[in-house]
C-alpha positions as CSV (number, residue, x, y, z in Angstrom):
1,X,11.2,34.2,-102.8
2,X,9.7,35.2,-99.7
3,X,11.4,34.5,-96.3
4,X,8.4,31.9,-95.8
5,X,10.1,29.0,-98.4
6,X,12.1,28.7,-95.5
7,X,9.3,26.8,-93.1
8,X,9.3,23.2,-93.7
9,X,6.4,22.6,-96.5
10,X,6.2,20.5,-99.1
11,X,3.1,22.3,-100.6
12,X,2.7,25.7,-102.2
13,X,0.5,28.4,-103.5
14,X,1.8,31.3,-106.4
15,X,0.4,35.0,-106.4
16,X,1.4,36.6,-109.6
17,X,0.6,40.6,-109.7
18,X,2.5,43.5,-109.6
19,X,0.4,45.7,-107.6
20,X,2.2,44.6,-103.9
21,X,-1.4,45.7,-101.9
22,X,-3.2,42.6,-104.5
23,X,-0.6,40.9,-103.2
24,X,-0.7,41.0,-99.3
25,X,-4.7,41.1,-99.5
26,X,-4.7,37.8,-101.5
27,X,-2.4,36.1,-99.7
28,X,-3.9,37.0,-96.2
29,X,-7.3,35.5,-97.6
30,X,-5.5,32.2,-98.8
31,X,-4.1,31.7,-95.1
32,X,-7.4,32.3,-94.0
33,X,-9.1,30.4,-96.0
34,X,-6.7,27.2,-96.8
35,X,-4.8,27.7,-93.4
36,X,-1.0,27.7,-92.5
37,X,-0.1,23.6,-94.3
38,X,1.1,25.7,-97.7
39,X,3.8,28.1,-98.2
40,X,2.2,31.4,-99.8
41,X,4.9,32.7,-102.6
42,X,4.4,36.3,-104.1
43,X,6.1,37.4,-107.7
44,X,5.6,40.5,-109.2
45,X,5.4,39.2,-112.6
46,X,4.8,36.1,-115.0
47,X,8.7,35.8,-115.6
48,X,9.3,36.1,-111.6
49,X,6.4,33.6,-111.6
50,X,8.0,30.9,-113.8
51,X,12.2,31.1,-111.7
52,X,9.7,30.4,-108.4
53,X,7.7,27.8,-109.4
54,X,11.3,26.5,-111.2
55,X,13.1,26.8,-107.4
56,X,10.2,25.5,-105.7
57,X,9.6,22.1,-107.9
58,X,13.5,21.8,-107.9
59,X,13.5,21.8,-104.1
60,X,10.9,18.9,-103.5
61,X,7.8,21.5,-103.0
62,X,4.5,20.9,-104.9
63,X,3.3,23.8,-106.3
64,X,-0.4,23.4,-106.3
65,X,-2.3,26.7,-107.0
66,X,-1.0,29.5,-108.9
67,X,-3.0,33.3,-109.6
68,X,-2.2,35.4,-111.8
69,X,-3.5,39.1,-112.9
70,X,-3.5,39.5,-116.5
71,X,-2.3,43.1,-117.2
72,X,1.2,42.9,-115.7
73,X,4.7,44.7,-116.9
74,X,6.7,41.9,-119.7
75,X,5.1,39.0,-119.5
76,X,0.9,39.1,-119.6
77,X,-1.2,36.7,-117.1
78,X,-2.6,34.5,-120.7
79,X,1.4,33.7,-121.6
80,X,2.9,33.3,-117.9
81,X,-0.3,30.8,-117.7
82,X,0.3,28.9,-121.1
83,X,3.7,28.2,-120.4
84,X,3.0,27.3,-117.1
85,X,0.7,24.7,-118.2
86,X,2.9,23.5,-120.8
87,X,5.9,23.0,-117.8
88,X,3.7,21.7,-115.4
89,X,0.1,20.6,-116.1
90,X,-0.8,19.3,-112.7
91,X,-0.4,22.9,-111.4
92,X,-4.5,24.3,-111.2
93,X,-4.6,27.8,-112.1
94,X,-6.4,31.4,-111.2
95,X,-6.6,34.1,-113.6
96,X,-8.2,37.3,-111.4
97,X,-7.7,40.8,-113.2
98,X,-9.4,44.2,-113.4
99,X,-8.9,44.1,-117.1
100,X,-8.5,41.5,-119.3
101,X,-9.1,40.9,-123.0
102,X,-11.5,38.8,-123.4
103,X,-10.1,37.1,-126.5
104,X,-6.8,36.1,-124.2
105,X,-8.8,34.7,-121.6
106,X,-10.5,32.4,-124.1
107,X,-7.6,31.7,-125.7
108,X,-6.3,30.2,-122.4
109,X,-9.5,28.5,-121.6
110,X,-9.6,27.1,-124.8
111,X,-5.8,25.9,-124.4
112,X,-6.8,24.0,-121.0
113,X,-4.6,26.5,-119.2
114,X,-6.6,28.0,-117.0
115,X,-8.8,26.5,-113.9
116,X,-10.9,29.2,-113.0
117,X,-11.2,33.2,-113.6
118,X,-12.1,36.1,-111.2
119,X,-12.7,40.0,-112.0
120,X,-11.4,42.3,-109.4
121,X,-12.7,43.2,-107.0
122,X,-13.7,39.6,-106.1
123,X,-16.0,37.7,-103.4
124,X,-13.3,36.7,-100.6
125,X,-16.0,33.3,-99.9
126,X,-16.6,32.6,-103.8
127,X,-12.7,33.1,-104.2
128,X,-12.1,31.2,-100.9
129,X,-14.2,28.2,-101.9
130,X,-12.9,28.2,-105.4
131,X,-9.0,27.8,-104.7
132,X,-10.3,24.8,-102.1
133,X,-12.3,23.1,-105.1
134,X,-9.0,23.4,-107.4
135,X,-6.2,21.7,-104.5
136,X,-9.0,18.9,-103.8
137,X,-9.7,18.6,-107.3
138,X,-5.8,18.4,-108.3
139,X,-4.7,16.5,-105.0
140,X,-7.7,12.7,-106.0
């Protein structure tokens, strides 16, 4: 986990990709967007994904918003997302990729699993108003 989990937060938002430039860019347009009242947690893949939301949960923080690429190393975006669901349904979920098979993402759509869906590159405002939509959506 990031030196960030270390701020007092009890609210938190998973990037899941393993290109580390998706990374920094999506997490600098979260802050800008949702502002500084979430922790921003990175993983490199879905596996990496699952032991941080696991840690985070376990240590009293909500984990509200989670995005994941699909084509990633081990685990793909569609199965870190299903089983993410299946752990913890109240977590909304992002599934933004520049290649995904179709059939997968319906799958997961189909499974209630995933929230919203974003080709790269994506609109920064569409993506922006998107991820607010979810955490309002998720936090009534």
């Amino acid at each position: 986990m990031s030196s960030e989990a270390t701020l007092v937060r009890d609210k938190a938002i998973l990037i899941v990709d393993d290109e580390p430039l998706i990374l920094m860019a999506l997490r600098r347009e979260l802050r800008a967007g949702l502002g500084t009242g979430y922790l921003y947690e990175t993983a490199g893949d879905g596996e990496e994904g699952l032991e941080i939301v696991e840690e985070l949960v376990a240590s009293g923080v909500r984990v509200v918003l989670v995005v994941s690429d699909w084509l990633m190393p081990g685990m793909k975006g569609d199965e870190f997302l299903l089983e993410l669901r299946r752990r913890h349904p109240e977590i909304r979920t992002i599934m933004m990729t520049g290649q995904a098979d179709e059939s997968q993402v319906e799958r997961i759509r189909e499974a209630g699993a995933l929230d919203a869906f974003f080709f790269k590159p994506w609109n920064a405002v569409h993506f922006s108003e998107t991820c607010k939509s979810l955490i309002e959506a998720a936090s009534a």
